[in-house]
mmCIF file of the N, C-alpha and C atoms, coordinates in Angstrom:
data_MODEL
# 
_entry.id   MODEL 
# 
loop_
_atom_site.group_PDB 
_atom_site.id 
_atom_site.type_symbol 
_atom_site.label_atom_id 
_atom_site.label_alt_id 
_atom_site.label_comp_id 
_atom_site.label_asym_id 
_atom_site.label_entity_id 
_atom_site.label_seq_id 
_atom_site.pdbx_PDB_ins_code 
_atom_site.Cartn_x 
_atom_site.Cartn_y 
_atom_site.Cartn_z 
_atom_site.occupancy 
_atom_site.B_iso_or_equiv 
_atom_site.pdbx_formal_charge 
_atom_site.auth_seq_id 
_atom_site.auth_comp_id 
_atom_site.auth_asym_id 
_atom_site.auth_atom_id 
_atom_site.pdbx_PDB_model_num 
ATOM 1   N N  . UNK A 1 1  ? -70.688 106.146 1.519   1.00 0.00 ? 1  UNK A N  1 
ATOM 2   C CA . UNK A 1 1  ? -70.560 106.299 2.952   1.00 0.00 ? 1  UNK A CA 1 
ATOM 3   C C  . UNK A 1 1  ? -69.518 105.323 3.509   1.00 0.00 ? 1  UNK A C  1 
ATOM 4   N N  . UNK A 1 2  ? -69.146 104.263 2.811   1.00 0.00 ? 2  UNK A N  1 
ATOM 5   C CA . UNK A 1 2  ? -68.583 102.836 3.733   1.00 0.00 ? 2  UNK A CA 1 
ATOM 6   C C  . UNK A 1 2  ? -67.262 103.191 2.985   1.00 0.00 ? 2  UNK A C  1 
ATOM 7   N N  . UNK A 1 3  ? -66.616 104.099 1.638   1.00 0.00 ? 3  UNK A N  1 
ATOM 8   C CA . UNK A 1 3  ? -65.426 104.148 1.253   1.00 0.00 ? 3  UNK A CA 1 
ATOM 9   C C  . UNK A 1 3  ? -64.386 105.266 2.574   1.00 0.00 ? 3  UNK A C  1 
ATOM 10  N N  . UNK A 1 4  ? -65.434 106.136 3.311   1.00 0.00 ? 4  UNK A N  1 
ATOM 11  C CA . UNK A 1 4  ? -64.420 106.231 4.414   1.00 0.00 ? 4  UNK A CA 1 
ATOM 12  C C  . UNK A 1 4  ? -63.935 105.269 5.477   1.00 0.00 ? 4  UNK A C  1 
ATOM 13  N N  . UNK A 1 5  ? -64.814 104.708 5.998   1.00 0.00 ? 5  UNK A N  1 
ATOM 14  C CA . UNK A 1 5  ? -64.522 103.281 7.127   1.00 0.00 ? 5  UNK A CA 1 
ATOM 15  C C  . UNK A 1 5  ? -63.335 102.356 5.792   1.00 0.00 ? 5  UNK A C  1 
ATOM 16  N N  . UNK A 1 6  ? -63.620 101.579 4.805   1.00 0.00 ? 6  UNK A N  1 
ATOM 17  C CA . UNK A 1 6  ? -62.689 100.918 4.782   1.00 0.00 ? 6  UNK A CA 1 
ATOM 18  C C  . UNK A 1 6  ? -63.458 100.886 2.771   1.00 0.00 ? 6  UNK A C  1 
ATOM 19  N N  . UNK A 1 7  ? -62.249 101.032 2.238   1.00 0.00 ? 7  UNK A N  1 
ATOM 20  C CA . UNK A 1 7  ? -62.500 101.107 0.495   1.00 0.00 ? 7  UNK A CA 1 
ATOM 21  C C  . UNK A 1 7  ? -62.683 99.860  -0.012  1.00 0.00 ? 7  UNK A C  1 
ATOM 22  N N  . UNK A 1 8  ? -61.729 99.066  0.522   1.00 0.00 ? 8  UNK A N  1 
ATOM 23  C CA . UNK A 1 8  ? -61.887 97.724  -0.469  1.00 0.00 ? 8  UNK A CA 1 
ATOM 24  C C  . UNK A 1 8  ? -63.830 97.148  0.275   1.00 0.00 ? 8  UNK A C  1 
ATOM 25  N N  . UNK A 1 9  ? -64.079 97.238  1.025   1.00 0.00 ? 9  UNK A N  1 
ATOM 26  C CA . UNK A 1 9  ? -65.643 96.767  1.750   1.00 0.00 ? 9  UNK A CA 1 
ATOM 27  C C  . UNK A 1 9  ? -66.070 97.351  0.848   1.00 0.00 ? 9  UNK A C  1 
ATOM 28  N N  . UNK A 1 10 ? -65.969 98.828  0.532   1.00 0.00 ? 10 UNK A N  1 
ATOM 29  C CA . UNK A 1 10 ? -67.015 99.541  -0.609  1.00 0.00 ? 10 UNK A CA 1 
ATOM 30  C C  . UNK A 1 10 ? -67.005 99.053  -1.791  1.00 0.00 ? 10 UNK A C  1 
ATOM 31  N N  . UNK A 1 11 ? -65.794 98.746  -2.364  1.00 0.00 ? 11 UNK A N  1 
ATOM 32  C CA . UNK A 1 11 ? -65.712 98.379  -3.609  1.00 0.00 ? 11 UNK A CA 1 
ATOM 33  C C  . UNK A 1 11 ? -66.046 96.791  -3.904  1.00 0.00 ? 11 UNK A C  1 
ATOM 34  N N  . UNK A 1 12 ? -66.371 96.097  -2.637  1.00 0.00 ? 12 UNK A N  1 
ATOM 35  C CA . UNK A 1 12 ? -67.107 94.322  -2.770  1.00 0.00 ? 12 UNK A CA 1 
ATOM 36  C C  . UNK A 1 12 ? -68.256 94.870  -2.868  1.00 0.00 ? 12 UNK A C  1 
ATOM 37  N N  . UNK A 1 13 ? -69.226 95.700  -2.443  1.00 0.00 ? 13 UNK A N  1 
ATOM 38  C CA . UNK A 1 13 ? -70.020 96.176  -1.640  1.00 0.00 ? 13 UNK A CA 1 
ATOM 39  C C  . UNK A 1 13 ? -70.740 96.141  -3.287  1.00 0.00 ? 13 UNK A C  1 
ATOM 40  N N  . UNK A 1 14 ? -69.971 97.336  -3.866  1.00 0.00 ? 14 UNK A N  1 
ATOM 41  C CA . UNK A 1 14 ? -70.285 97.639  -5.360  1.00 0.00 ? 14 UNK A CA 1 
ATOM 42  C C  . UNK A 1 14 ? -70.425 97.080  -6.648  1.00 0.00 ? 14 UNK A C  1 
ATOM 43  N N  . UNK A 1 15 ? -69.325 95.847  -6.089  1.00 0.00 ? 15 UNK A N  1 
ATOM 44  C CA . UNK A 1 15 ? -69.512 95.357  -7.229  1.00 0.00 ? 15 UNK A CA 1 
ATOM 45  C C  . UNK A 1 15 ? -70.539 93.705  -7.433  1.00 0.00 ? 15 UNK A C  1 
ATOM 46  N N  . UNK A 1 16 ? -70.740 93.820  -5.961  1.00 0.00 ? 16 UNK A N  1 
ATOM 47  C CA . UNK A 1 16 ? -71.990 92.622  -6.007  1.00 0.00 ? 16 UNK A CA 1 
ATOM 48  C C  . UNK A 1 16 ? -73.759 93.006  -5.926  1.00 0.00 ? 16 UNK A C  1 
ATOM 49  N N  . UNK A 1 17 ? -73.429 94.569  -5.846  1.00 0.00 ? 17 UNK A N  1 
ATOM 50  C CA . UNK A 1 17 ? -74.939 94.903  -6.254  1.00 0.00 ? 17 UNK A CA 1 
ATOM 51  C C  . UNK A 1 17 ? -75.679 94.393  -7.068  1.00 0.00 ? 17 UNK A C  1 
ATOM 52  N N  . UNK A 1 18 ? -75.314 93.775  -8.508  1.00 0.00 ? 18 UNK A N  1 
ATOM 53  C CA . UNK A 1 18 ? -75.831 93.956  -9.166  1.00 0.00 ? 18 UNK A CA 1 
ATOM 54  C C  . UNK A 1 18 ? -76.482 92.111  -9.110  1.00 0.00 ? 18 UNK A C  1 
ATOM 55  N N  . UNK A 1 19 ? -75.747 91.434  -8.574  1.00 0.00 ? 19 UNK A N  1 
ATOM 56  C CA . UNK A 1 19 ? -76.337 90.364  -7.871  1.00 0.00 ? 19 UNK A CA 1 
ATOM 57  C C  . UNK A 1 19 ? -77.356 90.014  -7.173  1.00 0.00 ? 19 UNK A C  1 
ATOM 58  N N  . UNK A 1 20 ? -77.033 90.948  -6.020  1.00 0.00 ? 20 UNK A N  1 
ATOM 59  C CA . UNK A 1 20 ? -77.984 91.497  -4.584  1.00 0.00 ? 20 UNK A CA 1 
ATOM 60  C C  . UNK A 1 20 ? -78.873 91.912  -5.218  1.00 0.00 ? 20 UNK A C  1 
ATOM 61  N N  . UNK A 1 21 ? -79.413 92.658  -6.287  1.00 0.00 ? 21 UNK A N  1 
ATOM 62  C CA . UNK A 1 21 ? -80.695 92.828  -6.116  1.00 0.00 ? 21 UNK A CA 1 
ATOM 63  C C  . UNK A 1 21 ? -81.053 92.344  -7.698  1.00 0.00 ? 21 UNK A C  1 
ATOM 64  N N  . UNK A 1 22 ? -80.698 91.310  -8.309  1.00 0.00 ? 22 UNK A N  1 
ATOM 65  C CA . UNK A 1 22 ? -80.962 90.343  -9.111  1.00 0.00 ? 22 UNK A CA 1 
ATOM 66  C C  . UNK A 1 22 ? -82.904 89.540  -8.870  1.00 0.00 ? 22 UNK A C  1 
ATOM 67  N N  . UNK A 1 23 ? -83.160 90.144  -7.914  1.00 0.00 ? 23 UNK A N  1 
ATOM 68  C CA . UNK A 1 23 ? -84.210 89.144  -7.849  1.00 0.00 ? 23 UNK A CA 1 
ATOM 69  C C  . UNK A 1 23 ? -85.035 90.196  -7.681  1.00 0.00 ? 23 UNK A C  1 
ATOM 70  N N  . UNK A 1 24 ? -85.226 91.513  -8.457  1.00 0.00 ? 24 UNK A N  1 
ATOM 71  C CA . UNK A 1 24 ? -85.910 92.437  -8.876  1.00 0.00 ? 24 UNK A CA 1 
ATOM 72  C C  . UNK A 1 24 ? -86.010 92.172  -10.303 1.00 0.00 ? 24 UNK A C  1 
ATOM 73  N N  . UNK A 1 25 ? -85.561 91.165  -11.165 1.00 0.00 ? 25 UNK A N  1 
ATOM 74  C CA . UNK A 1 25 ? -85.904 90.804  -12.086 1.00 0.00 ? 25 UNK A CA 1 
ATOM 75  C C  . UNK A 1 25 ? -87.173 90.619  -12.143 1.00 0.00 ? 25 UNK A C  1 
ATOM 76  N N  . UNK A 1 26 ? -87.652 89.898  -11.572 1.00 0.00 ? 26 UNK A N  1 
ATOM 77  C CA . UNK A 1 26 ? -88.596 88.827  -11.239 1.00 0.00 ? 26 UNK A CA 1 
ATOM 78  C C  . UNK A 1 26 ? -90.275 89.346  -10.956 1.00 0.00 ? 26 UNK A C  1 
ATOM 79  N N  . UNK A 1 27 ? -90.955 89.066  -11.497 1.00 0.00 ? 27 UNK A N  1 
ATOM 80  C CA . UNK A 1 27 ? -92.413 89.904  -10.586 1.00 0.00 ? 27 UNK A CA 1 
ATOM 81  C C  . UNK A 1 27 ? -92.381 89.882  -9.078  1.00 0.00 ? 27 UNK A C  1 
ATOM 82  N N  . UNK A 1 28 ? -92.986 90.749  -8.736  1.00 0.00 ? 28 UNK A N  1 
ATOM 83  C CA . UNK A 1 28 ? -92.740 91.524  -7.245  1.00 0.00 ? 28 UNK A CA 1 
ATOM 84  C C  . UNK A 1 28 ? -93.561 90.089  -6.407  1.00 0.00 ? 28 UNK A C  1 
ATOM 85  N N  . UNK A 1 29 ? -94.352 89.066  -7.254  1.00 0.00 ? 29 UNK A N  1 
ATOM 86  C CA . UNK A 1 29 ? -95.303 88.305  -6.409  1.00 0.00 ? 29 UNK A CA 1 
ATOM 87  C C  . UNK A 1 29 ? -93.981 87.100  -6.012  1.00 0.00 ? 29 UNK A C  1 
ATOM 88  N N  . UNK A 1 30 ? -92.911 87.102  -6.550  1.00 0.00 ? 30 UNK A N  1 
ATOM 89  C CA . UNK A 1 30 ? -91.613 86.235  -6.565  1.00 0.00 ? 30 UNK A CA 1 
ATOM 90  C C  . UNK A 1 30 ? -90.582 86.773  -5.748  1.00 0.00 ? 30 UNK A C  1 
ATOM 91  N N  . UNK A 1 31 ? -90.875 87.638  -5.182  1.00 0.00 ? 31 UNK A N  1 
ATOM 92  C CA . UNK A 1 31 ? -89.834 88.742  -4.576  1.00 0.00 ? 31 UNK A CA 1 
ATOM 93  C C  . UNK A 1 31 ? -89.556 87.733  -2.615  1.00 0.00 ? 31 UNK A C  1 
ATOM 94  N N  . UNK A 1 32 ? -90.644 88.062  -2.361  1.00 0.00 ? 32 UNK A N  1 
ATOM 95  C CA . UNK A 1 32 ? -89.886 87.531  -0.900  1.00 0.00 ? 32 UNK A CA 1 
ATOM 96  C C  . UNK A 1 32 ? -89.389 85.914  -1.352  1.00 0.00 ? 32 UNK A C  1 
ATOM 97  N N  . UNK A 1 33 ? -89.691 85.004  -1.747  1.00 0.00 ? 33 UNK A N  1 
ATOM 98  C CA . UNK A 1 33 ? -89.096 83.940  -1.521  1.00 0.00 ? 33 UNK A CA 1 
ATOM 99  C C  . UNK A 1 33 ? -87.709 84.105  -2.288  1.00 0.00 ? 33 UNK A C  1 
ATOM 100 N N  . UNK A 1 34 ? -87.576 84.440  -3.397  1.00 0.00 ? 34 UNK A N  1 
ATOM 101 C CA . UNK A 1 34 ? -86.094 85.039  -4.133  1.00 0.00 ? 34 UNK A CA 1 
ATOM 102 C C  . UNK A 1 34 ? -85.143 85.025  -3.255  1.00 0.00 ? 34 UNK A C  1 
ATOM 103 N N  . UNK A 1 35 ? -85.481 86.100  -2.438  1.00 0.00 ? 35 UNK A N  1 
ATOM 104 C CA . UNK A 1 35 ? -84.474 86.464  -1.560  1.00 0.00 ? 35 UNK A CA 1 
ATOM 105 C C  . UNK A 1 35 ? -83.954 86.307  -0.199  1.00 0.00 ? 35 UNK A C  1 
ATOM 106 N N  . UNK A 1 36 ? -85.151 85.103  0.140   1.00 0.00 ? 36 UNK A N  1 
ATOM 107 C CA . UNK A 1 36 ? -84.488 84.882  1.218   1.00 0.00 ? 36 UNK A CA 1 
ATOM 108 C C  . UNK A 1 36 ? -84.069 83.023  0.925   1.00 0.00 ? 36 UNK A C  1 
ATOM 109 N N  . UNK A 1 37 ? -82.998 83.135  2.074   1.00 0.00 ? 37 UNK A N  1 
ATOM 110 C CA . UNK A 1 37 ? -82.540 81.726  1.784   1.00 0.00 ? 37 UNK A CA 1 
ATOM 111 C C  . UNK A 1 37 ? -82.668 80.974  3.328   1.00 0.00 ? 37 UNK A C  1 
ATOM 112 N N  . UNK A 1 38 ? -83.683 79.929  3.259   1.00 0.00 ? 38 UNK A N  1 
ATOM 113 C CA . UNK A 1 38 ? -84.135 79.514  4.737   1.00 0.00 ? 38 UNK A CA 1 
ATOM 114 C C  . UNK A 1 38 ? -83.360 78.630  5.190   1.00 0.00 ? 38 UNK A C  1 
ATOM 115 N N  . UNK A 1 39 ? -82.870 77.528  3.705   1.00 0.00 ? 39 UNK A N  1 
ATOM 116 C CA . UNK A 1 39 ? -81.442 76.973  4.439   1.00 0.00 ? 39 UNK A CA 1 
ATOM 117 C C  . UNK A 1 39 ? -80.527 77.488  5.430   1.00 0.00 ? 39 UNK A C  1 
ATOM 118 N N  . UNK A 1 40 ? -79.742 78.804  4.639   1.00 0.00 ? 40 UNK A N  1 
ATOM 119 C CA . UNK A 1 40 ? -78.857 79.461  5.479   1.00 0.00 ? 40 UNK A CA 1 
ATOM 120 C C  . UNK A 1 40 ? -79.474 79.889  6.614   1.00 0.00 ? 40 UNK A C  1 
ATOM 121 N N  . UNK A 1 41 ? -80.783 80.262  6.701   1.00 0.00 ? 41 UNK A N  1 
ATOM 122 C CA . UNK A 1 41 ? -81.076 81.170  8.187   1.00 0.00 ? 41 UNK A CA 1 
ATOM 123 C C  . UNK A 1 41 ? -80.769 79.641  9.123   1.00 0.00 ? 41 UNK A C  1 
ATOM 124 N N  . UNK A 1 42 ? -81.909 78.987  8.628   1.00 0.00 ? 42 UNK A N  1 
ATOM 125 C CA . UNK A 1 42 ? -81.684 77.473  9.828   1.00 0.00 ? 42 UNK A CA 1 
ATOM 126 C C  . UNK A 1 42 ? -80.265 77.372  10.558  1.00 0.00 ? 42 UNK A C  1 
ATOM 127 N N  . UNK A 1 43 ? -79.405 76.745  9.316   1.00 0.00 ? 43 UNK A N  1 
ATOM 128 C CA . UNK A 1 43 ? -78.141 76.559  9.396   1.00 0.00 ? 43 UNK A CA 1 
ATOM 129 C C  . UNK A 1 43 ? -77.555 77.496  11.008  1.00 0.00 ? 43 UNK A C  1 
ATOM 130 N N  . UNK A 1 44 ? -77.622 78.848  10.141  1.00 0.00 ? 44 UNK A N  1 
ATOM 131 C CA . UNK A 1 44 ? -76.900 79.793  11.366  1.00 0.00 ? 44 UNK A CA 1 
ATOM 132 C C  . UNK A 1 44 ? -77.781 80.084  12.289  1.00 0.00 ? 44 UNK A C  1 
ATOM 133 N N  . UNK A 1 45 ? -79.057 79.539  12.424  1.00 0.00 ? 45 UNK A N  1 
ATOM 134 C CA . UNK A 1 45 ? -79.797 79.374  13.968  1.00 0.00 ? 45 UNK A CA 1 
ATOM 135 C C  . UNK A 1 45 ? -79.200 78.284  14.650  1.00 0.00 ? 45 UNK A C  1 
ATOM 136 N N  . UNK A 1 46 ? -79.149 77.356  14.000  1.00 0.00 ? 46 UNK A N  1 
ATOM 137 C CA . UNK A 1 46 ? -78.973 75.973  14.761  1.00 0.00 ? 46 UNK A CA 1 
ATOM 138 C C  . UNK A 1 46 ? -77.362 76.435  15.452  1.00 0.00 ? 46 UNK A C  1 
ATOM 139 N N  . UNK A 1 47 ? -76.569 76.927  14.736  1.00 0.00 ? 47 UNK A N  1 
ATOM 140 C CA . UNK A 1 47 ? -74.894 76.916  15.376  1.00 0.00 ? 47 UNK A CA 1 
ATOM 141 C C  . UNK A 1 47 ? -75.327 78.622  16.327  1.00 0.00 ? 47 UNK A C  1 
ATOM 142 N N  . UNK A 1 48 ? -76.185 79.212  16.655  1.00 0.00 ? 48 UNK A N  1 
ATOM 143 C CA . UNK A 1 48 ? -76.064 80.461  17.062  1.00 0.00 ? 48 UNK A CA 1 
ATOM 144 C C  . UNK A 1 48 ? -77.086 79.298  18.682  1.00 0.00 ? 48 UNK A C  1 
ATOM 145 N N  . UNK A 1 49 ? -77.765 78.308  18.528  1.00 0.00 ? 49 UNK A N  1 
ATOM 146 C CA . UNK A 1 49 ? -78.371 77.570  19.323  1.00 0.00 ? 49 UNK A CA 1 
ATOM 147 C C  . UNK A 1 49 ? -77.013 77.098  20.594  1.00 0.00 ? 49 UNK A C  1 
ATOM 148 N N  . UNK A 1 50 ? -76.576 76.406  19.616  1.00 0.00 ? 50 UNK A N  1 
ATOM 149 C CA . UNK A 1 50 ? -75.386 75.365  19.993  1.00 0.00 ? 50 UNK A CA 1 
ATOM 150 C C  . UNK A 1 50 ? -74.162 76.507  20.715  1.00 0.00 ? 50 UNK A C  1 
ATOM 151 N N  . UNK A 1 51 ? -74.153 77.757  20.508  1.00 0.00 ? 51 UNK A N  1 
ATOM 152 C CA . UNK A 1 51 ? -73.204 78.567  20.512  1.00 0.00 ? 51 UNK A CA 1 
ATOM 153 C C  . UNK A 1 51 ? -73.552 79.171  21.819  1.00 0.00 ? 51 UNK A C  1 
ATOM 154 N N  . UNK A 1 52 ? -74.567 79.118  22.560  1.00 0.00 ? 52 UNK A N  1 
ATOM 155 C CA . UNK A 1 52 ? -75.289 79.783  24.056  1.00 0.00 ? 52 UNK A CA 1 
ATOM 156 C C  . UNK A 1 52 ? -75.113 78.637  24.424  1.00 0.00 ? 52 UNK A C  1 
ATOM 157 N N  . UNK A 1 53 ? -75.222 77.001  24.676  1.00 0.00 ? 53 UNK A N  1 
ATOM 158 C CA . UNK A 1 53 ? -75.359 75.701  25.514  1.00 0.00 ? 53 UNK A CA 1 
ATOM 159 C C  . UNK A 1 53 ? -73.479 76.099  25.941  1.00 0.00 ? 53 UNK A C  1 
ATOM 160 N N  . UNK A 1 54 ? -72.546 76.205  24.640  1.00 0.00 ? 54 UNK A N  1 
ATOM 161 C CA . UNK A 1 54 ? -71.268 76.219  25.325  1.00 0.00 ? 54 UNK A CA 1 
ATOM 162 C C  . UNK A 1 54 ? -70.739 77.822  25.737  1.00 0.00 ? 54 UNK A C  1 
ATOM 163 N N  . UNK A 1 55 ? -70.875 78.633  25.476  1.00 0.00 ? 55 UNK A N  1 
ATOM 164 C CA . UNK A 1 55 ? -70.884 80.228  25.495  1.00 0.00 ? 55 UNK A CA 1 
ATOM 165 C C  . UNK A 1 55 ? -69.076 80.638  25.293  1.00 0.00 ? 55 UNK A C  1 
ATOM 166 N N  . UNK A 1 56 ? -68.275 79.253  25.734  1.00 0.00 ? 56 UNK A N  1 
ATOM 167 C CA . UNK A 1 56 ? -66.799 79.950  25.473  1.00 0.00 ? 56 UNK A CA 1 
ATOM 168 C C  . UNK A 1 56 ? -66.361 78.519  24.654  1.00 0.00 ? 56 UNK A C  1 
ATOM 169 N N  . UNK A 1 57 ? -65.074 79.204  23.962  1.00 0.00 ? 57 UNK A N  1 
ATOM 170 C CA . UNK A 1 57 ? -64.440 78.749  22.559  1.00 0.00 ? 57 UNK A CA 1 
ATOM 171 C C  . UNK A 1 57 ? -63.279 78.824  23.225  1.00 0.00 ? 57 UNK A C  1 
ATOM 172 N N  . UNK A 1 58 ? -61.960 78.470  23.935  1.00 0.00 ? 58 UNK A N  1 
ATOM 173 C CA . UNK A 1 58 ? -60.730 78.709  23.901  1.00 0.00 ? 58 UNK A CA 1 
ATOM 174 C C  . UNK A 1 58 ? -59.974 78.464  22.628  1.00 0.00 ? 58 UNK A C  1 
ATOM 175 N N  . UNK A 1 59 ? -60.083 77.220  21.879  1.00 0.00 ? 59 UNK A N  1 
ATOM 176 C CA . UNK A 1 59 ? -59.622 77.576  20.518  1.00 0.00 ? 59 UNK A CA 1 
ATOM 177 C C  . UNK A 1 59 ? -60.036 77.712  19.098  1.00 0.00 ? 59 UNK A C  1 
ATOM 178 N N  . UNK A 1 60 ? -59.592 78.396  18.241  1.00 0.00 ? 60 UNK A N  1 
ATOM 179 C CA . UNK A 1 60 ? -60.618 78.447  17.086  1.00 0.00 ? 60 UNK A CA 1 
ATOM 180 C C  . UNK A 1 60 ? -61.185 76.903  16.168  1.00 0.00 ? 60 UNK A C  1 
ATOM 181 N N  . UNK A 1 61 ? -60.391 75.908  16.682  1.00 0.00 ? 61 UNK A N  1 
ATOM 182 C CA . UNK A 1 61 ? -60.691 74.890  16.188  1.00 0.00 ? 61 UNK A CA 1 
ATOM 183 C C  . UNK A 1 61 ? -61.909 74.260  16.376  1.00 0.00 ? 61 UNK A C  1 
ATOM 184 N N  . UNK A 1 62 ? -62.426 74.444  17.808  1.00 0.00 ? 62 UNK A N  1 
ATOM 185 C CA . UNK A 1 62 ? -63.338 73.676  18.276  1.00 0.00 ? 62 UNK A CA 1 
ATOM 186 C C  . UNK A 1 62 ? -64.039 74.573  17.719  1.00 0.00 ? 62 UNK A C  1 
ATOM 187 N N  . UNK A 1 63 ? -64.959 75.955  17.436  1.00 0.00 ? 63 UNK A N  1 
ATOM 188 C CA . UNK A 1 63 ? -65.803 76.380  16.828  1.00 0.00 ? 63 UNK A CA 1 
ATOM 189 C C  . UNK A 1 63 ? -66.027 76.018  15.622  1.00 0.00 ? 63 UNK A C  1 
ATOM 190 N N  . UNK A 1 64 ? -65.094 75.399  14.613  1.00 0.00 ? 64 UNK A N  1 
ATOM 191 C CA . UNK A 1 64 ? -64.909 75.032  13.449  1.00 0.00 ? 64 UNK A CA 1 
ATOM 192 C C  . UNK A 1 64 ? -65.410 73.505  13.514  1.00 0.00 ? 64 UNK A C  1 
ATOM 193 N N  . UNK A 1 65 ? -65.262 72.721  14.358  1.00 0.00 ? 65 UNK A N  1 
ATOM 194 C CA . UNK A 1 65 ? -65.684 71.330  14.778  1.00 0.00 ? 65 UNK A CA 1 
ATOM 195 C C  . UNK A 1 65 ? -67.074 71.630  15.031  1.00 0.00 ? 65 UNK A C  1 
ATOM 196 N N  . UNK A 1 66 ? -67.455 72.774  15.775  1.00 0.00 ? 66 UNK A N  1 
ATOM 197 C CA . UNK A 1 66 ? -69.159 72.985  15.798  1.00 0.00 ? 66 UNK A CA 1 
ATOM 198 C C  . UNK A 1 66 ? -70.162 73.144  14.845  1.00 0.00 ? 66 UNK A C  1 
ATOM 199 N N  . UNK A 1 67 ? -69.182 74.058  14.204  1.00 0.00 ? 67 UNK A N  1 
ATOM 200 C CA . UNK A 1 67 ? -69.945 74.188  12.575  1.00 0.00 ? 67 UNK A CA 1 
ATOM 201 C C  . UNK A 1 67 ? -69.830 73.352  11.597  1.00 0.00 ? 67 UNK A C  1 
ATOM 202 N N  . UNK A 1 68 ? -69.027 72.589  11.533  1.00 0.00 ? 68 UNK A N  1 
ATOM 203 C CA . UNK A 1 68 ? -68.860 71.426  10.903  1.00 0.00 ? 68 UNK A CA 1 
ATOM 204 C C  . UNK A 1 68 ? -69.618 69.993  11.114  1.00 0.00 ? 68 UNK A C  1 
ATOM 205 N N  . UNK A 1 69 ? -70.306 69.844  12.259  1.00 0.00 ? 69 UNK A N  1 
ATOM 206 C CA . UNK A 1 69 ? -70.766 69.041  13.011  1.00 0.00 ? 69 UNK A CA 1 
ATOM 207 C C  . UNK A 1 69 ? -72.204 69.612  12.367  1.00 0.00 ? 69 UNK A C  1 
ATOM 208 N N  . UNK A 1 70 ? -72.435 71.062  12.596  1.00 0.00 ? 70 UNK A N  1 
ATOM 209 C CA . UNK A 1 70 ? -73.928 71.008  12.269  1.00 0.00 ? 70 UNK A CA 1 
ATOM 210 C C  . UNK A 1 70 ? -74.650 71.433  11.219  1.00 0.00 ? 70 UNK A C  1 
ATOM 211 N N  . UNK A 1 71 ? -73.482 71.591  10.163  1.00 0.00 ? 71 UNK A N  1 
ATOM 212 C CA . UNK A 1 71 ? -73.584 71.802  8.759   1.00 0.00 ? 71 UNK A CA 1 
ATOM 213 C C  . UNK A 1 71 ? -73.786 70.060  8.234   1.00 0.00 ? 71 UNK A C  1 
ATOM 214 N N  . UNK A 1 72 ? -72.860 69.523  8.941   1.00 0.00 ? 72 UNK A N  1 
ATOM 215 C CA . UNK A 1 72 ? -72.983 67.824  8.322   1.00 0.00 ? 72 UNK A CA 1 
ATOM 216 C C  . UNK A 1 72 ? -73.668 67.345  8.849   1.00 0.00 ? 72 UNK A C  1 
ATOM 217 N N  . UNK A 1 73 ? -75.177 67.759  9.655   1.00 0.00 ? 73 UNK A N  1 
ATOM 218 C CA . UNK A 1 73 ? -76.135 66.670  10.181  1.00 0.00 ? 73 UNK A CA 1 
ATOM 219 C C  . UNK A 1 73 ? -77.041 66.549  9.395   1.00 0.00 ? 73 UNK A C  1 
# 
């Protein structure tokens, strides 16, 4: 379905399947924690937090100073 919108997306898409669902190895009682990663959710809560207090970016730098700031706390 995604090789009409754009081929090369399909073909990352395809070839990291077999990654993505790598944690079907595993007994099904191992399955939700496998796959989720709570670091990352935090992480991109905390900058999606920080990202409504300022709501505008004029340059791409300072968003990069935000995430950088709250990746390194």
């Amino acid at each position: 379905m995604l090789e009409g919108f754009c081929l090369e997306a399909a073909h990352i898409l395809e070839e990291a399947e077999p990654n993505a669902l790598a944690y079907l190895d595993f007994p099904p009682s191992h399955w939700k924690r496998l796959r989720t990663n709570n670091l990352q959710e935090r992480t991109n809560r905390e900058i999606k937090r920080r990202l409504r207090v300022v709501q505008v970016f004029p340059p791409v730098a300072s968003l990069e100073r935000l995430t950088g700031s709250v990746v390194f706390d």
